[in-house]
C-alpha positions in Angstrom: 45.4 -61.4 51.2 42.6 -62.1 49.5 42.1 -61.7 45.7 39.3 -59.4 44.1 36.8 -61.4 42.8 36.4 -61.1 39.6 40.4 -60.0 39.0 43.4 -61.8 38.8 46.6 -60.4 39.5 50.4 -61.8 38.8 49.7 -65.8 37.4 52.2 -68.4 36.8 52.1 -67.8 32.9 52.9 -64.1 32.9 49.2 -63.0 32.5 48.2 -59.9 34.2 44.5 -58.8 34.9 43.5 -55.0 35.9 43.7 -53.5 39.8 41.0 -52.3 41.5 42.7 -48.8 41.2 42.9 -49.4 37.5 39.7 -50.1 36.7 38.5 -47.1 39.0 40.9 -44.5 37.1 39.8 -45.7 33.8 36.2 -45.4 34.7 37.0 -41.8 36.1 38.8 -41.1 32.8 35.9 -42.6 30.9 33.2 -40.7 32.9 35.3 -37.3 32.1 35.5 -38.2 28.4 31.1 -38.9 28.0 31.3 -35.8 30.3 32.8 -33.4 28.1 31.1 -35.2 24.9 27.6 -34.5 26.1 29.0 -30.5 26.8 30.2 -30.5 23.6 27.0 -31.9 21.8 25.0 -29.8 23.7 26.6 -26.9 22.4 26.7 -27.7 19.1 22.7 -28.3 19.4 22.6 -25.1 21.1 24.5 -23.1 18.1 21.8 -25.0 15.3 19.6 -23.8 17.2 20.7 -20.0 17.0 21.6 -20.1 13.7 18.7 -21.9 12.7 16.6 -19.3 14.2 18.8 -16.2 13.2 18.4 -17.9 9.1 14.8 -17.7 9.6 14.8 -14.1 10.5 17.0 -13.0 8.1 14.7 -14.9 5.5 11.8 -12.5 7.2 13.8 -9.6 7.0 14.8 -10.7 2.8 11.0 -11.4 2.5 10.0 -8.2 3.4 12.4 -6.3 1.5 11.7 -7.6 -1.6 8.2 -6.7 -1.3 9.4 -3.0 -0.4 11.1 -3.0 -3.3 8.9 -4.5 -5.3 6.0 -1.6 -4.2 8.4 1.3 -4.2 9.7 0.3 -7.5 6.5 0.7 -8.9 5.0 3.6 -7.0 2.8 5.7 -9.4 1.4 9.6 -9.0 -2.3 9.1 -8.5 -4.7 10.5 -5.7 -7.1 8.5 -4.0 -10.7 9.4 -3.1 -11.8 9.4 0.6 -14.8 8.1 2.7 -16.4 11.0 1.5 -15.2 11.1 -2.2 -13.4 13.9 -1.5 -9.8 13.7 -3.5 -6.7 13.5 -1.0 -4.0 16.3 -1.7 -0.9 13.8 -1.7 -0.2 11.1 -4.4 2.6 10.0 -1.6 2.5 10.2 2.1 5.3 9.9 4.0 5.3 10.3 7.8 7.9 10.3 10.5 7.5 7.3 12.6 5.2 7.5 15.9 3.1 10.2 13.8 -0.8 9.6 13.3 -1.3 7.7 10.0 0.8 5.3 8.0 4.6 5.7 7.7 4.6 5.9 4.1 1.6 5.6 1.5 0.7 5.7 -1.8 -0.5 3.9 -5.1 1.5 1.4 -7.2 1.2 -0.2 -10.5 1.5 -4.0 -11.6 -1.1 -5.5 -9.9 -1.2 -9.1 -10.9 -4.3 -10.0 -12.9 -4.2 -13.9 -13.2 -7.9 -14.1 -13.9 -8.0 -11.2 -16.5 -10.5 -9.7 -14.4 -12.0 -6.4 -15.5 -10.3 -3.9 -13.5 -7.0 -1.5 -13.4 -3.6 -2.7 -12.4 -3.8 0.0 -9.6 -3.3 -1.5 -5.9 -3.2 1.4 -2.8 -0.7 0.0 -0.1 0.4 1.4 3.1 3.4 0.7 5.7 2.7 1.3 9.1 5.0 0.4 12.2 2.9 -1.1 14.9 3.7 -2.5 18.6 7.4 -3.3 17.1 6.0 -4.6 13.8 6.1 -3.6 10.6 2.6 -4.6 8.6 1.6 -3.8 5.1 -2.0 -3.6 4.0 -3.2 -3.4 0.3 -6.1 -2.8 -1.3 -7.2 -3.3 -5.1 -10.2 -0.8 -5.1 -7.9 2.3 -4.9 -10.8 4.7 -3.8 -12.8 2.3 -1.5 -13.2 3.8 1.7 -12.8 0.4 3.3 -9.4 0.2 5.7 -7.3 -2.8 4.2 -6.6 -5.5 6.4 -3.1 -5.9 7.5 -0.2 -8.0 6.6 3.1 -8.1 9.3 5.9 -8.6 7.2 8.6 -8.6 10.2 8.3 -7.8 14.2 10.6 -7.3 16.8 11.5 -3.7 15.3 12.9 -1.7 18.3 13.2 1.4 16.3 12.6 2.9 12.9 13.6 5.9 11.0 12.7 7.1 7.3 14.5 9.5 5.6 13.4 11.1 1.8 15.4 12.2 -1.2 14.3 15.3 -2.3 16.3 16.9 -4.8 20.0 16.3 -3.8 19.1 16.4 0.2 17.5 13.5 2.6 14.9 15.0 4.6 13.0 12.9 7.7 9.7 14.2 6.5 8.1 14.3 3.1 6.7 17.6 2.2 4.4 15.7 -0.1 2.6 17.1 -3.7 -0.1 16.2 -5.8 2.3 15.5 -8.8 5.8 14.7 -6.9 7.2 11.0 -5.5 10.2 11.2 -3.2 13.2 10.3 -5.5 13.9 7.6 -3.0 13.4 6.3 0.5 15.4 5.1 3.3 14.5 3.0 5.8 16.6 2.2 9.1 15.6 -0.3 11.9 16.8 -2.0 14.5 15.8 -5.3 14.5 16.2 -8.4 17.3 18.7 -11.0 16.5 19.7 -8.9 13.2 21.0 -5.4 14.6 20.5 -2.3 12.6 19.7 -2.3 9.1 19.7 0.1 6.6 17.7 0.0 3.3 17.5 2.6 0.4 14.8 2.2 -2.3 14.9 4.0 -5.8 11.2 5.0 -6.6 10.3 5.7 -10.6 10.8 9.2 -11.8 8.1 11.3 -12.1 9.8 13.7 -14.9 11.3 16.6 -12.9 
């Protein structure tokens, strides 16, 4: 019988080289080893890769609530003037969401001023919830008639619900007032990759 070339079996000085069967197992053995490696990388790729993408939303979602705060935190009892300098009847409007108009609106001090231009510290924002996004649009002339442009602050918002402190009772509607600021606001949503998230904001008193 022949020899495999390339392979030597039993040789007079004891040495032994590897079987045809041998080298066939250990390249099976070694094919199932890279095998599973490349699985295993894979996956680990794939799970950066989620929670890569689930850090940046919830950097989004951080982003966003800090802003809220930040507005809410400084909302302030002040009417606006309409398109036809008529005075509006509400220093805050809150809305239930899916009804005409913003979702909650009003006018908030601390306007930054690096320039020490010559005008207030007034800014009017509003917080609308549009096509699963929630945008924010501002505006430094409080009475301009002008509609702000609008900033998304986070999308994929699959449902939203806003609930008012009034008193010692949450109500899902503001009854609104010329001189009265919901004692706080909460705001629910159900966001993609995050689940349901629920926010209360304390808004500044307004002496009652």
């Amino acid at each position: 019988m022949s020899a495999i070339p390339g392979f030597r079996g039993a040789a007079a000085g004891g040495q032994h080289g590897f079987t045809l069967l041998e080298v066939l197992a250990s390249l099976a053995i070694f094919g199932l080893i890279a095998a599973a490696g490349v699985t295993v990388m894979a996956h680990a790729a794939d799970s950066q890769g989620v929670l890569r993408e689930r850090m940046d939303r919830l950097g989004e979602f951080q982003r966003a609530r800090a802003l809220l705060r930040a507005d809410l935190s400084q909302a302030a009892v002040r009417l606006v003037r309409g398109a036809d300098g008529g005075s509006t009847r509400h220093a805050f409007v809150g809305n239930r969401p899916g009804e005409a108009g913003p979702l909650f609106a009003f006018v908030r001090r601390g306007l930054d001023n690096p320039d020490g231009l010559p005008r207030a510290s007034l800014e009017y924002v509003e917080y609308r919830i549009v096509d699963g996004r929630l945008e924010r649009s501002a505006r430094a002339s409080v009475d301009a008639a002008v509609p702000p442009s609008a900033r998304v602050l986070i999308d994929g918002v699959g449902d939203a619900r806003v609930a008012y402190l009034t008193g010692d009772h949450w109500n899902d509607g503001w009854p609104g007032g010329a001189t009265e600021l919901p004692a706080a606001i909460e705001l629910t949503m159900e966001l993609d990759a995050i689940g349901q998230v629920r926010q209360r904001f304390l808004l500044p008193g307004t002496g009652r």
